[in-house]
C-alpha positions as CSV (number, residue, x, y, z in Angstrom):
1,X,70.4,80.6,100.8
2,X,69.0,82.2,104.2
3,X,71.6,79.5,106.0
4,X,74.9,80.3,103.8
5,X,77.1,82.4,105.5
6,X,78.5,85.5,103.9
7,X,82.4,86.8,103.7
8,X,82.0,90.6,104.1
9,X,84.9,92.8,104.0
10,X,84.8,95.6,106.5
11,X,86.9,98.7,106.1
12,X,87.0,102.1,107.3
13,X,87.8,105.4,105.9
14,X,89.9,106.8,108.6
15,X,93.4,106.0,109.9
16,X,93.6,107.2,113.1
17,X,93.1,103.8,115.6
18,X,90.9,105.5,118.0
19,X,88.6,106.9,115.5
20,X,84.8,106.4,116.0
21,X,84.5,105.0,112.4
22,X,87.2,102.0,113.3
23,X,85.4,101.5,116.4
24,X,81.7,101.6,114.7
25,X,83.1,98.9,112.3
26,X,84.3,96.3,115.2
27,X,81.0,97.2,116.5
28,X,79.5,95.9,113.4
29,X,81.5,92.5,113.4
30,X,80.4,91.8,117.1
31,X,76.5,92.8,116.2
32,X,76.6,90.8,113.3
33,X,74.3,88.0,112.5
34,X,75.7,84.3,111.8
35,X,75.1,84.9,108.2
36,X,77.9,87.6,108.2
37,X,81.6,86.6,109.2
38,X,82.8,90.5,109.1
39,X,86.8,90.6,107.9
40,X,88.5,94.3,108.3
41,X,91.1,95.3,106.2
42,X,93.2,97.9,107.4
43,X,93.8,100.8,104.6
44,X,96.5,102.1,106.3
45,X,99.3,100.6,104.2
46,X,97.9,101.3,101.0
47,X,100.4,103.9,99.1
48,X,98.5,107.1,96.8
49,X,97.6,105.9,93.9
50,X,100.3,106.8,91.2
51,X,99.6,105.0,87.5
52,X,103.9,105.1,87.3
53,X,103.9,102.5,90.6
54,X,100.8,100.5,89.2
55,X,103.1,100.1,85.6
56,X,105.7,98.8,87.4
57,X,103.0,95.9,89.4
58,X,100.5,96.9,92.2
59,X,101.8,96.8,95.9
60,X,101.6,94.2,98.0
61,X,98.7,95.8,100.5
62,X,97.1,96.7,97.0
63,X,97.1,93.3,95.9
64,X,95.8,91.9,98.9
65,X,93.2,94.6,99.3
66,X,92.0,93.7,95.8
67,X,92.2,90.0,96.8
68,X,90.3,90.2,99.7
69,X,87.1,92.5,97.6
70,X,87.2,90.0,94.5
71,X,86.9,86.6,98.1
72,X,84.2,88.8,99.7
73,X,80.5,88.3,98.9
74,X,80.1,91.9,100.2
75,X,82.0,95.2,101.4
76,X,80.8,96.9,104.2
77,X,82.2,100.9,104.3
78,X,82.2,102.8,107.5
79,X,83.6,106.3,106.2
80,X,83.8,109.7,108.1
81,X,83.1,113.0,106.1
82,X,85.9,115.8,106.2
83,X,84.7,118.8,104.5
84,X,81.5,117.8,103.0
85,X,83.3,114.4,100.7
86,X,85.0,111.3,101.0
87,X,88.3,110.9,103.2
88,X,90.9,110.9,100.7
89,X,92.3,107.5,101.8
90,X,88.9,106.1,101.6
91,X,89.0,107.5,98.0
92,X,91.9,106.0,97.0
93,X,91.7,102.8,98.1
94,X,88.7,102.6,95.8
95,X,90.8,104.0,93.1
96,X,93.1,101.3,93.4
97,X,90.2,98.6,93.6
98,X,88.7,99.7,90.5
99,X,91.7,99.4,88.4
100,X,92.5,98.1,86.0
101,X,89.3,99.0,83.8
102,X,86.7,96.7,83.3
103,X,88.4,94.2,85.7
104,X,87.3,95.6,88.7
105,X,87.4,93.6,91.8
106,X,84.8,95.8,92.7
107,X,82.2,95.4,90.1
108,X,79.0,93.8,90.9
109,X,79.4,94.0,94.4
110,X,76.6,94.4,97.2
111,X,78.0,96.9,99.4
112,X,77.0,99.2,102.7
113,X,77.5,102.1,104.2
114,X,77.4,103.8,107.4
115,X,79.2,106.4,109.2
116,X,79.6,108.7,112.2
117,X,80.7,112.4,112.6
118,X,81.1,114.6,115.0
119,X,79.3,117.3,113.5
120,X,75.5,117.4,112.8
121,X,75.3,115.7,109.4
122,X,75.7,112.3,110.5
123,X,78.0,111.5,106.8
124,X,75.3,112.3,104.6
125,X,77.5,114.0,101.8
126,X,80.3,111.6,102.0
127,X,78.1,108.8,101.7
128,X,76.4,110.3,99.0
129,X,79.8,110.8,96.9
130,X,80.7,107.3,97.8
131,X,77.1,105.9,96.1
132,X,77.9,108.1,93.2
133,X,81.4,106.7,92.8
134,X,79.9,103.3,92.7
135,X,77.6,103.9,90.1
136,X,80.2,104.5,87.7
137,X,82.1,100.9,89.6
138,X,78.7,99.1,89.3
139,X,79.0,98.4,92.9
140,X,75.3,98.2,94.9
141,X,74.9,100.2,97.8
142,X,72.4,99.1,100.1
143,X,69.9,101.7,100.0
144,X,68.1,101.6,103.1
145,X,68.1,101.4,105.7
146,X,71.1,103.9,106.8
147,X,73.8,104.5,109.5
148,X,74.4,108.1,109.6
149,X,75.3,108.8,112.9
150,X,76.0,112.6,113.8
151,X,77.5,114.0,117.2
152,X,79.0,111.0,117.8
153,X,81.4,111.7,120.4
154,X,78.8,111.2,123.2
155,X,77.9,107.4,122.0
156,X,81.3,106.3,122.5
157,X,83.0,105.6,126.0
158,X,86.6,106.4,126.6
159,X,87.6,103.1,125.5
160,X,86.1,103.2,122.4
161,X,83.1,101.4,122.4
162,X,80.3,101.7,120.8
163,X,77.4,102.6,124.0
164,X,74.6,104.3,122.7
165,X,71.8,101.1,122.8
166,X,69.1,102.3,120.2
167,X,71.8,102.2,117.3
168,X,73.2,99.1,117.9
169,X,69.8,97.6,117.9
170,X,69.3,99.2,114.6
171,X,72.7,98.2,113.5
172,X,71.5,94.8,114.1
173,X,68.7,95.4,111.7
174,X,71.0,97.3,109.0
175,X,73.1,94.2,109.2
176,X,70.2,91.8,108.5
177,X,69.0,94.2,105.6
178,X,72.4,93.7,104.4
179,X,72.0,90.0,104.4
180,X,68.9,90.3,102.4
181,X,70.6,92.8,100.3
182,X,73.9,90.6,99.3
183,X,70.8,87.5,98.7
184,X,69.2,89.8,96.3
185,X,72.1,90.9,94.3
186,X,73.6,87.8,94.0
187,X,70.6,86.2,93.0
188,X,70.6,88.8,89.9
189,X,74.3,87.6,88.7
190,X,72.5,83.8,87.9
């Protein structure tokens, strides 16, 4: 399987277009290796979750969003932390994902994570909450190695790109653990 390509789908926890957790996911798809073919999926459009709007049919950006998790081999999450947790639209889009129950989109998927922060932490606790909503979602988060990378204005440049040269060659290695990660839990669903 070491020759198979993956479909990964890439999303970030934050809206804002100039955030440092959009940019570190495009700096994933360029650093990745030929076994990954990186999508993003934009969370932007995706309404709060409200059980009277998923009765009447889930939106359209829902749909696709659970279209594109159930056509991926493996999610890749870049998330930022605000005030110790999970960005709430990060946190809903899963919400959405996992419904309905039991029919997840979500379940049994190999996922990672990594994250940057401008504060010391590096995204520790939100990546933290995010592993223990998966538990419950039976997705597999890659444990190691990690992406947690804190003060992260200075490893940007002004136009957003992703310059600090000892993380992207670990990010290289993180996404080749990933590739070995998606092998292993696939190879457990025979």
């Amino acid at each position: 399987m070491a020759n198979s390509q993956f479909q990964v789908l890439g999303f970030a926890g934050a809206l804002r277009q100039a955030s440092y957790n959009r940019a570190l996911l495009r700096t994933a798809t360029e650093l990745a290796p030929p076994e990954l073919n990186i999508r993003i999926f934009d969370l932007l459009p995706i309404p709060m979750f409200n059980e009277d709007v998923e009765a009447k049919g889930d939106p359209e950006s829902v749909q696709d969003f659970k279209k594109a998790i159930g056509e991926s081999d493996g999610l890749l999450i870049v998330t930022p932390e605000y005030n110790y947790g999970i960005p709430g639209v990060l946190k809903n889009a899963i919400d959405w994902a996992s419904r309905p129950p039991g029919k997840s989109s979500l379940y049994g998927k190999p996922a990672a994570i990594m994250g940057a922060t401008q504060g010391p932490g590096g995204t520790i606790r939100s990546q933290l909450a995010l592993r223990q909503s998966f538990v419950f979602l039976e997705v597999y988060a890659m444990l190691k190695p990690e992406i947690l990378i804190p003060n992260c204005r200075d490893k940007f440049d002004d136009k957003g790109n992703f310059t600090d040269q000892r993380i992207r060659e670990y990010m290289v290695t993180f996404l080749k653990a990933f590739v070995s990660w998606i092998e292993l839990i696939n190879s457990k669903k025979r």
